[in-house]
C-alpha positions as CSV (number, residue, x, y, z in Angstrom):
1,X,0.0,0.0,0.0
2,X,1.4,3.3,-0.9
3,X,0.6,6.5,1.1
4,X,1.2,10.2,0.2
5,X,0.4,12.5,3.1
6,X,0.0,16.5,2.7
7,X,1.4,19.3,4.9
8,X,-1.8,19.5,6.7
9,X,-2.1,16.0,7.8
10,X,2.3,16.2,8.8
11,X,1.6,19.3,10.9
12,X,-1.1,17.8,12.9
13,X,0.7,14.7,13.4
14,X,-1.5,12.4,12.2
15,X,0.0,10.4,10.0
16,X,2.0,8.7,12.9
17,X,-0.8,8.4,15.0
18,X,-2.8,6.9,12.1
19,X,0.3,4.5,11.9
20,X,0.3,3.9,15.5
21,X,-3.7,2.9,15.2
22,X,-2.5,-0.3,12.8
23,X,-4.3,1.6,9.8
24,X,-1.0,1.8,7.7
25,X,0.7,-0.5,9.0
26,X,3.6,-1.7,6.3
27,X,2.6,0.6,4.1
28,X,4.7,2.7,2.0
29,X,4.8,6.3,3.0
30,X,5.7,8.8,0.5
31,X,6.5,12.1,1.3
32,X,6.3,14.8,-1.3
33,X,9.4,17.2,-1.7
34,X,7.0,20.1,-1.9
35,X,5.4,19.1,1.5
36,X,9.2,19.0,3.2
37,X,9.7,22.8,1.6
38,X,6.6,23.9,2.6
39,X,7.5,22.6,6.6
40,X,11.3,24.1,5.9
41,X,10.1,27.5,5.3
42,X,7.6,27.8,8.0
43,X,10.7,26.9,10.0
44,X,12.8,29.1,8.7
45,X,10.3,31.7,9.4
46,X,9.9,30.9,12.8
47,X,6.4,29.2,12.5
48,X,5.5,26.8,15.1
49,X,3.5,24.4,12.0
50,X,7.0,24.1,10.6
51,X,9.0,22.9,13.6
52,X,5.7,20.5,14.3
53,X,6.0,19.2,11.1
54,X,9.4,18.6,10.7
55,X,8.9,16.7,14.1
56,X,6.3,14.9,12.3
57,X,8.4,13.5,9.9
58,X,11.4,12.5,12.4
59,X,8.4,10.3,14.2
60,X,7.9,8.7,10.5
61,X,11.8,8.3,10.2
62,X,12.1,6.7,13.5
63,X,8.8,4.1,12.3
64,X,11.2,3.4,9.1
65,X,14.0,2.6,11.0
66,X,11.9,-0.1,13.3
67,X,10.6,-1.8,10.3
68,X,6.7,-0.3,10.7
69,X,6.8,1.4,7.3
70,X,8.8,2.0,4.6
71,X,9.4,5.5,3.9
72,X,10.7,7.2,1.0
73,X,10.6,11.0,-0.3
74,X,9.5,11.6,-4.2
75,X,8.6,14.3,-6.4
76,X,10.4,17.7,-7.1
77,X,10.9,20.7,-4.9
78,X,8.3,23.3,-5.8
79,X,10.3,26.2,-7.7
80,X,10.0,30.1,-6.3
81,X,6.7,31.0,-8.4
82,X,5.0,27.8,-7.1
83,X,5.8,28.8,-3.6
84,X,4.9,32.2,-4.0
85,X,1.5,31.0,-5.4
86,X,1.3,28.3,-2.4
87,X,-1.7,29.9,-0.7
88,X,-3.3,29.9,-4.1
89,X,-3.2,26.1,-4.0
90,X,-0.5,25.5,-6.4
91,X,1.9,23.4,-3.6
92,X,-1.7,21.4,-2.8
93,X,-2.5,20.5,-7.1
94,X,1.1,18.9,-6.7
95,X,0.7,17.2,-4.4
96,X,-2.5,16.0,-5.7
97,X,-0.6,15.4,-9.0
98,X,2.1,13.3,-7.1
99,X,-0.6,11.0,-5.7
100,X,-2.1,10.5,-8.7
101,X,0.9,9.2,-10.4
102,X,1.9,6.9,-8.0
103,X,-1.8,5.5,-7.8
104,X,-1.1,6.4,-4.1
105,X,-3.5,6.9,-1.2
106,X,-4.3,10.7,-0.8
107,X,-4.3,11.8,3.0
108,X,-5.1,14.7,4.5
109,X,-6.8,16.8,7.0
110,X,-7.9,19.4,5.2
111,X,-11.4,19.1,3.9
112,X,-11.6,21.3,0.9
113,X,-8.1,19.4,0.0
114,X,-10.3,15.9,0.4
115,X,-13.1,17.7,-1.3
116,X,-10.8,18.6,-4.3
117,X,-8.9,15.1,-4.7
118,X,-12.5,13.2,-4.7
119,X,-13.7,15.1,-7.8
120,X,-10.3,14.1,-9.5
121,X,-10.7,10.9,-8.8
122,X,-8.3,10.1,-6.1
123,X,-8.1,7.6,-3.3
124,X,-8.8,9.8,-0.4
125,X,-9.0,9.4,3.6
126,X,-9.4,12.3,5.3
127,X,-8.3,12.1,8.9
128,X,-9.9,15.1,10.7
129,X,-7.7,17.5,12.6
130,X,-7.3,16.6,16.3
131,X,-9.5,19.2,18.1
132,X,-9.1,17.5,22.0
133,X,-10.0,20.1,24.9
134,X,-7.8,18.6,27.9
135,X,-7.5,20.3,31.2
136,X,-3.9,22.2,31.5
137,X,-2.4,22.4,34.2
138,X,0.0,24.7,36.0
139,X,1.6,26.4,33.4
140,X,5.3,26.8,34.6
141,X,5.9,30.4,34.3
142,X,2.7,30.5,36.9
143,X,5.0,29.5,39.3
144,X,7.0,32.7,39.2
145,X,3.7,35.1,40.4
146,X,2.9,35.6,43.9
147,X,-0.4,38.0,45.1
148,X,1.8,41.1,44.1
149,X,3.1,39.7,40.7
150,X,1.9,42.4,37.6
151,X,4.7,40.7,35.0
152,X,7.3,38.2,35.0
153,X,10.1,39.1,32.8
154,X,12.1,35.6,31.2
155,X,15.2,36.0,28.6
156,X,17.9,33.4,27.8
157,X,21.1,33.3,30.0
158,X,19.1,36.0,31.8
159,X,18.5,36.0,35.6
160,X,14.3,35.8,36.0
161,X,12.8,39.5,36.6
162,X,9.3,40.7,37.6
163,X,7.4,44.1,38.4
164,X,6.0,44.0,42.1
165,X,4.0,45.7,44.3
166,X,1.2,48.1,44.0
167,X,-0.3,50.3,41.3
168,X,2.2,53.0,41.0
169,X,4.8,51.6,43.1
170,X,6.2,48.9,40.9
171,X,9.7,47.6,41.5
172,X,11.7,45.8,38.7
173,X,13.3,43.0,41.2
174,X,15.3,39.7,40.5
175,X,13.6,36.5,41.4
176,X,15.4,33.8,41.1
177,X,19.4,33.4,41.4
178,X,20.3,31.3,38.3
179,X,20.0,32.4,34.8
180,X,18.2,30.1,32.2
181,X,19.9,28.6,29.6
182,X,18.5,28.2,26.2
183,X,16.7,24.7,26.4
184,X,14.9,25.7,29.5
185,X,13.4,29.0,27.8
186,X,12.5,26.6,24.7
187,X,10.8,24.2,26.7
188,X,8.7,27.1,28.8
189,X,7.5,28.9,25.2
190,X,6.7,25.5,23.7
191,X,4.5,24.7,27.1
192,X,3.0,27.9,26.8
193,X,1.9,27.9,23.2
194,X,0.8,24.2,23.8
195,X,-1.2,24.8,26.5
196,X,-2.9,27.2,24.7
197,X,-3.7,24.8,21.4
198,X,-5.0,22.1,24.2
199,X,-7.2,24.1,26.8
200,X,-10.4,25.8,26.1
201,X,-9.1,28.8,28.7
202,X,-6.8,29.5,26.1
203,X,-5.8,30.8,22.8
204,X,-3.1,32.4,20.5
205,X,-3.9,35.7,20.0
206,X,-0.9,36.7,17.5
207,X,1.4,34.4,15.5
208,X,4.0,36.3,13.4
209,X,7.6,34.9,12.5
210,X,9.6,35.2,15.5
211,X,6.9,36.5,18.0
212,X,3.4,34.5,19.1
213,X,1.5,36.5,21.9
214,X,-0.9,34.0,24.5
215,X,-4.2,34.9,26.6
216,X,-4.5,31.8,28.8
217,X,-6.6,32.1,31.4
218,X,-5.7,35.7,32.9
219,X,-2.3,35.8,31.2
220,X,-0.9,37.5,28.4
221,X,2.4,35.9,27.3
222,X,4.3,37.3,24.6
223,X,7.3,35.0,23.5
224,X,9.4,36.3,21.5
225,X,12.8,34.3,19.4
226,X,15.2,35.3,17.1
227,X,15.6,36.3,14.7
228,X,13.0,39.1,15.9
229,X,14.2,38.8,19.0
230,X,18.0,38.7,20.0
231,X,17.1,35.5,22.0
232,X,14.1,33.4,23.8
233,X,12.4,36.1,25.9
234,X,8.4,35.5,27.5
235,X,6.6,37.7,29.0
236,X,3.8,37.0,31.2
237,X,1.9,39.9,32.5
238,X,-1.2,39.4,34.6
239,X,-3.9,42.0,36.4
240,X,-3.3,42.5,40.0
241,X,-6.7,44.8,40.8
242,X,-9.9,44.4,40.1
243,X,-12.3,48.1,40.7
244,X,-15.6,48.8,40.8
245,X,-16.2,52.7,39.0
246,X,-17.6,53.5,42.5
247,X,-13.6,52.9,44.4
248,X,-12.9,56.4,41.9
249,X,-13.0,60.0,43.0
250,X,-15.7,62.0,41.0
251,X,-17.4,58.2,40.7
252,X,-21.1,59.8,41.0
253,X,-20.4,62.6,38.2
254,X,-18.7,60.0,36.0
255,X,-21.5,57.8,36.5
256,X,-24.1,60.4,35.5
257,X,-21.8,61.4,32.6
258,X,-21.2,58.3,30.3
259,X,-25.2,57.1,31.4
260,X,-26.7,60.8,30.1
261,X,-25.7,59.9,26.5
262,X,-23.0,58.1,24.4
263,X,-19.6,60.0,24.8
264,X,-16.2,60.1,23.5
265,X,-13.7,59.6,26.1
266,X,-9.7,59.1,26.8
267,X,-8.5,57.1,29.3
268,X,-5.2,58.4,29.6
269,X,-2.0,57.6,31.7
270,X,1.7,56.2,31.9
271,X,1.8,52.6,31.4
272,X,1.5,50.7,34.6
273,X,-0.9,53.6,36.0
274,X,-3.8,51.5,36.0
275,X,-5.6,52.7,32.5
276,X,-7.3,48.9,31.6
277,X,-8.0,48.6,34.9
278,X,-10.2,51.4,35.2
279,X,-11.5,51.0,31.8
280,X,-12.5,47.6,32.5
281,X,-14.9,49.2,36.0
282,X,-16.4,51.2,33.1
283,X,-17.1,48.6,31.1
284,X,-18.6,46.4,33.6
285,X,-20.7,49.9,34.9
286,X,-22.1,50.8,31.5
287,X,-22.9,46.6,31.1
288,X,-24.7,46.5,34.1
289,X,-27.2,49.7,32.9
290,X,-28.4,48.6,30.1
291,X,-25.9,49.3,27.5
292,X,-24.6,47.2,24.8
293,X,-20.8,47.0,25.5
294,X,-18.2,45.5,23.0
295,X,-14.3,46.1,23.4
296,X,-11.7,46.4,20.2
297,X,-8.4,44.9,21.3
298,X,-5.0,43.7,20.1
299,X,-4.1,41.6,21.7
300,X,-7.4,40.8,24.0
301,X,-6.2,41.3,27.6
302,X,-8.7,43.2,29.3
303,X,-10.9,41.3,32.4
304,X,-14.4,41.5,31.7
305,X,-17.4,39.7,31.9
306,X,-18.6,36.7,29.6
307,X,-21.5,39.5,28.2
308,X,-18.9,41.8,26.4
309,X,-17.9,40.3,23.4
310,X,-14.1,40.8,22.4
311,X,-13.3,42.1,19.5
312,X,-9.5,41.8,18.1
313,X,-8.2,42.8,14.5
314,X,-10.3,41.7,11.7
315,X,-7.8,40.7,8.5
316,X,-5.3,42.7,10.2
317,X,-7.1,45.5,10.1
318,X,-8.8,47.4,13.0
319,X,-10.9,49.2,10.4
320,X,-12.2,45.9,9.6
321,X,-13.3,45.5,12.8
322,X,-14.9,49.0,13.2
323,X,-17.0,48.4,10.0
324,X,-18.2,45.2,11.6
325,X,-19.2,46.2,14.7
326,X,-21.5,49.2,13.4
327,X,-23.3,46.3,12.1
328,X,-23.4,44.9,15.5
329,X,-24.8,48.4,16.8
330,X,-23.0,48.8,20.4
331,X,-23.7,51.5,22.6
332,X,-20.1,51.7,24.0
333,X,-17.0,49.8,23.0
334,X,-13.7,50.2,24.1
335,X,-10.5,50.5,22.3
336,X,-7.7,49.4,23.8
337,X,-5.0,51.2,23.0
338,X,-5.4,54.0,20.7
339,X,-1.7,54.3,19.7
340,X,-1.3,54.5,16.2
341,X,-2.7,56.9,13.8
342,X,-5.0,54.2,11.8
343,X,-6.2,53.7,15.4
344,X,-7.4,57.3,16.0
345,X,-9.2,57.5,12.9
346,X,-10.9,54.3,13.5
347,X,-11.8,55.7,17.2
348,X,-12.9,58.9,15.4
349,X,-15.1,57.5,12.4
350,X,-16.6,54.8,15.0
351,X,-17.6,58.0,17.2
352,X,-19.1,60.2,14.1
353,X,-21.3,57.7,13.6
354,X,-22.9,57.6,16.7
355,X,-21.1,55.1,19.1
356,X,-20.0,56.0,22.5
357,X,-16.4,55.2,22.3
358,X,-14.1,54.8,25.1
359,X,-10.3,54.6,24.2
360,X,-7.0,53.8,26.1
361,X,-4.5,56.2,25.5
362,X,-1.0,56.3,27.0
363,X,0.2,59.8,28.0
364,X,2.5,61.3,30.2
365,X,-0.1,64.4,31.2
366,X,-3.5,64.8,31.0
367,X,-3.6,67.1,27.7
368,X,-1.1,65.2,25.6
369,X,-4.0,62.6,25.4
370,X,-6.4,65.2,23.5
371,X,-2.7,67.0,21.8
372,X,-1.9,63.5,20.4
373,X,-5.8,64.1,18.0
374,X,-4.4,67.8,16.8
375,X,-3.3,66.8,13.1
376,X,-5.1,63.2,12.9
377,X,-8.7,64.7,13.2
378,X,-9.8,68.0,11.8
379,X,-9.6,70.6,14.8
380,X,-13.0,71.5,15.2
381,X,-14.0,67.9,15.3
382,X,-12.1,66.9,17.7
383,X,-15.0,68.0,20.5
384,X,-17.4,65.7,18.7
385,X,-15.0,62.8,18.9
386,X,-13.6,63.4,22.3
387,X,-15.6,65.1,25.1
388,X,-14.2,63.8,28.1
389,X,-10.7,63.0,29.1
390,X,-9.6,60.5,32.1
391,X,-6.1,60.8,33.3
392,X,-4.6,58.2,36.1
393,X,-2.2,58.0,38.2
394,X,-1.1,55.5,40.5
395,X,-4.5,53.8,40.5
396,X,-6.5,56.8,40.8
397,X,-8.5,59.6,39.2
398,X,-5.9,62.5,39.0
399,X,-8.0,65.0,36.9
400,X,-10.8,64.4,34.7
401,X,-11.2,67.5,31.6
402,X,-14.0,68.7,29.7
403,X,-13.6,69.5,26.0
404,X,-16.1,72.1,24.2
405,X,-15.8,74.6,21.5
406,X,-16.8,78.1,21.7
407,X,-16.2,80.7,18.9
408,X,-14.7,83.6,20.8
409,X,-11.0,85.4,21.1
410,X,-8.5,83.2,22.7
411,X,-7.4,84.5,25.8
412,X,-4.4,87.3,26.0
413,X,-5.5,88.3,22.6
414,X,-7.8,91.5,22.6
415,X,-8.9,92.6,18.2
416,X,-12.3,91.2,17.6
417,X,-11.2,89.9,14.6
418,X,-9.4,87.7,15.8
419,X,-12.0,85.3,16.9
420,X,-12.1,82.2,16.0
421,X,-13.1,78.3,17.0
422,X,-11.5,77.7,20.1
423,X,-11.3,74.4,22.0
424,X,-11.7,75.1,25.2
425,X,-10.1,72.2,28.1
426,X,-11.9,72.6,31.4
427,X,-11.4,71.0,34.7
428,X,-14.2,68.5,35.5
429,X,-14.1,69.0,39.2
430,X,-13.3,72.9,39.5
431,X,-15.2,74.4,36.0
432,X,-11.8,76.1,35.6
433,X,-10.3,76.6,32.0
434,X,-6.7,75.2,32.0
435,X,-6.0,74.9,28.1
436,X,-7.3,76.7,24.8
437,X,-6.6,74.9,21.4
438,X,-6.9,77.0,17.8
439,X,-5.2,78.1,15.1
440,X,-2.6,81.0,15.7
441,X,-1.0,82.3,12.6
442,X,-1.5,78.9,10.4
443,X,-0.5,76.6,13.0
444,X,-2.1,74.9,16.1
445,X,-1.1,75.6,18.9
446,X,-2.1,74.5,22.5
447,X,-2.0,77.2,24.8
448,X,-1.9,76.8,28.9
449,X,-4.1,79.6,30.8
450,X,-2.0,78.9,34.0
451,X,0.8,78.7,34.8
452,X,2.6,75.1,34.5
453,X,5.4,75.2,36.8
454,X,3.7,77.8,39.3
455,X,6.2,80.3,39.7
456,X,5.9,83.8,40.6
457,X,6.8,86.2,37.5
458,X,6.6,83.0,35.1
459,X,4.9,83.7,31.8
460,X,1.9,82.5,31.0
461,X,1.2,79.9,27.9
462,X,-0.4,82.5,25.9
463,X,2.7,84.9,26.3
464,X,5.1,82.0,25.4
465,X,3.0,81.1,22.3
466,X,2.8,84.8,21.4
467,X,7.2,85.3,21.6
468,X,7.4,82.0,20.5
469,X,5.5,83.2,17.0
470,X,7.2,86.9,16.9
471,X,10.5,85.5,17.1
472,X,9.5,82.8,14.1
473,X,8.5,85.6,12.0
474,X,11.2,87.9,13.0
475,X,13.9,85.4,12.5
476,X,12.5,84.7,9.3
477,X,13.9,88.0,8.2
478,X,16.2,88.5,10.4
479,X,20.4,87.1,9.9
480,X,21.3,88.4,13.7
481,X,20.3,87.6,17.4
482,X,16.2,88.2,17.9
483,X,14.7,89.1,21.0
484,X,11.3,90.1,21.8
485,X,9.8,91.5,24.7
486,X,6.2,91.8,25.5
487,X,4.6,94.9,26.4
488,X,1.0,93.4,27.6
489,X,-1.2,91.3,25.8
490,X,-1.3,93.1,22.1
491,X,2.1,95.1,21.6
492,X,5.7,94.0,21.7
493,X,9.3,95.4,21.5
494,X,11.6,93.4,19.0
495,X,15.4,94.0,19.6
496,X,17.7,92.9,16.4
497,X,21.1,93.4,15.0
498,X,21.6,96.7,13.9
499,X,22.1,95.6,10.4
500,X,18.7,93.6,10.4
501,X,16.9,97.3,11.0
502,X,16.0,97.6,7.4
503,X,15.6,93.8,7.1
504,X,12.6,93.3,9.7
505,X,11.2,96.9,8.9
506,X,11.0,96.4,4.8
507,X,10.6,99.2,2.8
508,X,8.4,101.7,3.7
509,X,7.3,99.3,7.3
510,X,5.6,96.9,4.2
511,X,7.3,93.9,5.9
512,X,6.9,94.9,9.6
513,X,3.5,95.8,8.9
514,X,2.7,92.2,7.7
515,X,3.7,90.7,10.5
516,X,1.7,92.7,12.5
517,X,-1.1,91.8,10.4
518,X,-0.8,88.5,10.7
519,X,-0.1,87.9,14.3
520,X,-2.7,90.8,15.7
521,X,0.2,92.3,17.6
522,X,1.7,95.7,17.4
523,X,5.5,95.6,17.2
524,X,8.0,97.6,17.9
525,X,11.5,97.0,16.2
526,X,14.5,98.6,18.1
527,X,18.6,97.6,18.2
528,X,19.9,95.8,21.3
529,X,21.4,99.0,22.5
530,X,17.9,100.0,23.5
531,X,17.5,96.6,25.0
532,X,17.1,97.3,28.9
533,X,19.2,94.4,29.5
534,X,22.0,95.4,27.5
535,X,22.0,99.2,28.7
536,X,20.8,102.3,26.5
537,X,21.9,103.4,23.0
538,X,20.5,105.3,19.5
539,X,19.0,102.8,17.4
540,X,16.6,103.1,14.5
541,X,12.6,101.7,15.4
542,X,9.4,100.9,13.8
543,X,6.0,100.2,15.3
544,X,4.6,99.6,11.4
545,X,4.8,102.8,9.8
546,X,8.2,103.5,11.1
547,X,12.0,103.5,9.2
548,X,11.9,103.5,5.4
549,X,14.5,100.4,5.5
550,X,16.7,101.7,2.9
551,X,20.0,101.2,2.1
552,X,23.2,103.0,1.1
553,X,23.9,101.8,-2.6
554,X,26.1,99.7,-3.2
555,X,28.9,98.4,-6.0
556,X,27.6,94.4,-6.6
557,X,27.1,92.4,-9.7
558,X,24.3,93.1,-11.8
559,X,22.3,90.1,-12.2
560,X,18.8,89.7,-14.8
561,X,16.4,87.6,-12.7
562,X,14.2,84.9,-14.5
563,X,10.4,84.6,-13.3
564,X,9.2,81.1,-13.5
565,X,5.5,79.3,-12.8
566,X,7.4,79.2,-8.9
567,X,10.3,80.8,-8.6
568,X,12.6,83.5,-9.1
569,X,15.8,82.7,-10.4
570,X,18.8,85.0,-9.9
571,X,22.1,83.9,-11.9
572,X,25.0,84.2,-9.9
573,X,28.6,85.0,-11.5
574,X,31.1,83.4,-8.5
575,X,30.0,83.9,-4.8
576,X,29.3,80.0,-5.3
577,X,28.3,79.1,-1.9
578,X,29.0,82.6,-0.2
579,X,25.9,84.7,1.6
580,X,25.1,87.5,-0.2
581,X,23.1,90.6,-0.4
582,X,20.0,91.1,-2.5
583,X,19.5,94.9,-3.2
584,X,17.0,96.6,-5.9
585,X,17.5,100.0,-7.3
586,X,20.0,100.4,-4.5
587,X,17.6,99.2,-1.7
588,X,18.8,96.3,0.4
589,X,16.0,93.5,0.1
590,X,17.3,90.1,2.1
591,X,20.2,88.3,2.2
592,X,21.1,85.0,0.9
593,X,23.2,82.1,0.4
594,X,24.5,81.5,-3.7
595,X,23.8,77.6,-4.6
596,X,26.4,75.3,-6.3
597,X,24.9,75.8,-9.0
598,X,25.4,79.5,-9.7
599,X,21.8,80.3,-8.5
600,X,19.4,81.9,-6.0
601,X,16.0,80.8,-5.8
602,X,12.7,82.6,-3.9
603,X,9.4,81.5,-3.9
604,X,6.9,83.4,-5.3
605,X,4.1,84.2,-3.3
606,X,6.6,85.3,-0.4
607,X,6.7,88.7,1.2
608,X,10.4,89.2,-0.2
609,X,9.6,87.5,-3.7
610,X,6.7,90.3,-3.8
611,X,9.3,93.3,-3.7
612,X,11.8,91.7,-5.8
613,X,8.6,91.0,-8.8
614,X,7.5,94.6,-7.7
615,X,11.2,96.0,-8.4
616,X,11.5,93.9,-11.9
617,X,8.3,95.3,-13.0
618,X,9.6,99.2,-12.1
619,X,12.6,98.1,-14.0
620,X,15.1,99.0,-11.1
621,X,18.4,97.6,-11.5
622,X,18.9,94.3,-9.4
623,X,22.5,93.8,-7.7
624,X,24.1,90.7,-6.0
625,X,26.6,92.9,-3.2
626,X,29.4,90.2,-1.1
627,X,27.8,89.9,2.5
């Protein structure tokens, strides 16, 4: 009798138990090249299958050699397009093919393979997969957790670590006095990711080459080998607290929050500082009023009851997921974490369309949870997407914000017109504004309306905001030291170079004045002899209507600037590499650096490429003057 197995039916293992049953008995076993490929790359790759099933066929080699069967290898190795095409079902229609030609038995494990080989008239058993629930045991790296055990830390010819104690006073400690050598580590991952196959507590969340990540029972192990890894490492990490919502401060408001309608909220925190933990209280509060409750999840750690269904990455894709559960038609789920910027999007879209969403976020303060939306999610959305935000600390509710937008002038600023949307971050408990989000001079910035460190004389976030944007602008312009000074909350001192006078004030104040245009500020430009801190001095000024900016003339190279669809192109003569000046018609109009290639290029649609078009279309001579 002649056999030929497929990798499905070598994986499981099965053809030596079949063997072992009496079925085959004597029988010639022939082993496809293609299936032995197959096994070697899964190896290769890391993939448990292909370590099982190169086991698999040592068990057969080991039935030869006692006389049981005969076994032989045939066929050809598949080439590179077959195996590329392998989940096509190329590697299977040889195999097929082989069985055929030998007038062999077909076995497998795979159905639609046994499906396949009937309607081609083969000789088929199918064996079906072994699917045995059995009751696992103590799982070895169990043993290393006592009552205060968060995570056990294991690493080849590393000496075992773990994170004790209690929420927000972890220690990192040694607990054990030996390292363990390779074999031992080997024989722990395979335990775990058996155990997991065998027991219907547990499952294998992730497999990837090199990295496999467990939930077994209240475990999460992640075992990670080389080549991903620089060596075995597992580890196990288990929760140590279990709240009810009520054990939180500002419990009763929270509670009437999230039950008045759906919401959008961030759990925030650093990692450790009990996030899941207190997402998981929510879940189990919303659950118990009524409210559908799912959870999004990679990998699926969170403790919660049998009633919420957990939902991990569907083909790969969180997205997936999201579209599948607004079929489902929750009231709440939570996402756990929010990290990347697919994630955020899928948290936002989910929200939009009506779904009270409840994300885990991690974040060193309570606002860098709502900054890390600013650029993923259009700015005025954000409120709709995110209304409440949760930040912990050591177990407990530090500070709880509201987020709302008003249209009104952001604080520090005074013109009317310069009111806009403003995201405004209160404090739950107090009502007290503490941060105002908008768009200040094309950019967002998040501004602080206290002080941060609490010092006396420190400024405030809107003054650091406001310098932080003068001296941008300034130094735009500017080749010299910049400093600005604020005079209250809509007029400012600039102190520059002496040089940079004409520079920062443009001709006739144009370019001072549209700064100040831009920024709502009046300005002041002045030399650092006036600068109080550098002692008194003459110096030229300009509030926007002051100097002229003009410039001696000068001797320099005449140069014929080209106008193109984006630039303007002045040919250089020499200078290659060497900062220059710029002048038109004897007036100085910035300085520059000459390129490689003989050139210097200005965008049009600048401030500075407006006066140089302005001065070609007068017809004033353009010069290139040595800096």
């Amino acid at each position: 009798m002649n056999v030929v197995p497929d990798t499905s039916v070598v994986i499981d293992g099965r053809v030596s138990a079949t063997i072992d049953d009496g079925q085959f008995e004597g029988a010639t076993i022939s082993v496809p090249e293609a299936v032995v490929a197959e096994l070697e790359a899964q190896a290769n790759d890391g993939i448990e299958t292909g370590w099982d099933g190169l086991e698999e066929l040592q068990r057969l080699a080991d039935l030869a050699d006692d006389g049981v069967i005969e076994l032989e290898y045939v066929g050809e190795r598949p080439n590179a397009i077959e195996r590329g095409h392998a989940s096509e079902g190329e590697i299977d229609a040889l195999i097929r093919d082989l069985a055929e030609d030998l007038g062999a038995t077909f076995l497998t494990s795979d159905i639609v393979q046994a499906e396949v080989a009937e309607a081609k008239g083969l000789d088929v058993q199918h064996v079906a997969p072994e699917t045995r629930e059995v009751d696992v045991g103590t799982l070895t790296v169990e043993n290393y957790f006592d009552e205060s055990t968060m995570s056990v830390h294991l690493k080849t010819n590393t000496v075992p670590m773990a994170k004790r104690g209690e929420l927000g006073e972890m220690r990192y400690e040694e607990i054990a006095d030996e390292p363990l050598d390779e074999a031992t580590m080997d024989e722990y991952a395979r335990e775990v990711v058996d155990g997991a196959k065998e027991s219907p507590e547990g499952f294998i969340e992730l497999s990837e080459p090199g990295m496999k990540i467990v939930q077994f029972r209240d475990y999460r192990i992640a075992i990670g080998r080389p080549p991903f890894a620089d060596g075995i490492e597992i580890t196990a990490v288990r929760p140590i607290a279990q709240t009810d919502i009520e054990d939180y401060e500002n419990a009763e408001e929270l509670k009437d929050r999230l039950l008045e309608r759906q919401r959008g909220v961030l759990i925030s925190g650093a990692p450790g500082a009990g996030k899941s933990t207190f997402a998981q209280a929510v879940a189990r509060f919303i659950s118990n009023h009524d409210y559908a409750v799912k959870t999004m999840e990679k990998p699926r750690d969170l403790q919660v009851g049998p009633e919420i269904t957990q939902y991990t990455e569907l083909g790969g894709q969180m997205a997936k997921t999201a579209d599948a559960l607004l079929m489902v038609r929750p009231d709440y789920t939570i996402y756990d974490e929010v990290r990347k910027t697919d994630d955020f999007e899928v948290f936002a879209d989910m929200r939009l369309a009506g779904v009270g969403m409840i994300g885990v976020v991690h974040a060193t303060r309570p606002i860098d949870a709502l900054q890390r939306l600013v650029g993923r999610v259009e700015l005025g959305m954000i409120p709709q997407v995110v209304d409440t935000v949760v930040y912990i600390e050591a177990g407990e509710v530090e500070t709880v914000y509201d987020v709302r937008t008003e249209v009104k002038v952001p604080a520090g600023l005074t013109e009317e017109d310069l009111a806009r949307p403003v995201i405004q971050v209160t404090n739950f408990e107090t009502g007290d504004p503490e941060y105002e989000i908008y768009t200040f001079n094309r950019q967002v910035v998040t501004v602080p309306l206290k002080d941060e460190e609490g010092g006396p004389g420190s400024e405030s976030g809107v003054d650091r905001i406001a310098k932080q944007e003068i001296e941008r602008e300034i130094r735009s312009v500017a080749r010299g030291y910049v400093d600005v000074l604020l005079k209250g909350q809509d007029r400012a001192v600039v102190y520059v170079e002496e040089d940079d006078i004409s520079t920062v004030i443009g001709k006739g104040g144009g370019r001072i004045t549209d700064i100040e245009n831009r920024l709502g500020i009046d300005i002041d430009v002045r030399t650092h002899d006036e600068n109080p801190n550098y002692g008194g001095g003459a110096g030229a000024s300009a509030n926007g209507s002051g100097g002229s900016g003009s410039g001696s003339q000068a001797a320099g190279q005449m140069v014929t600037p080209e106008i193109t669809s984006r630039h303007i192109v002045i040919p250089v003569d020499g200078n290659h590499g060497e900062t220059v000046e710029v002048q038109a018609g004897g007036d100085y109009l910035f300085t520059a650096t000459v390129s490689r290639g003989g050139e210097i290029q200005v965008s049009r649609g600048s401030a500075i490429a407006d006066e140089l078009e302005q001065a070609i279309d007068r017809k004033d001579p353009v010069t290139i003057v040595p800096s």
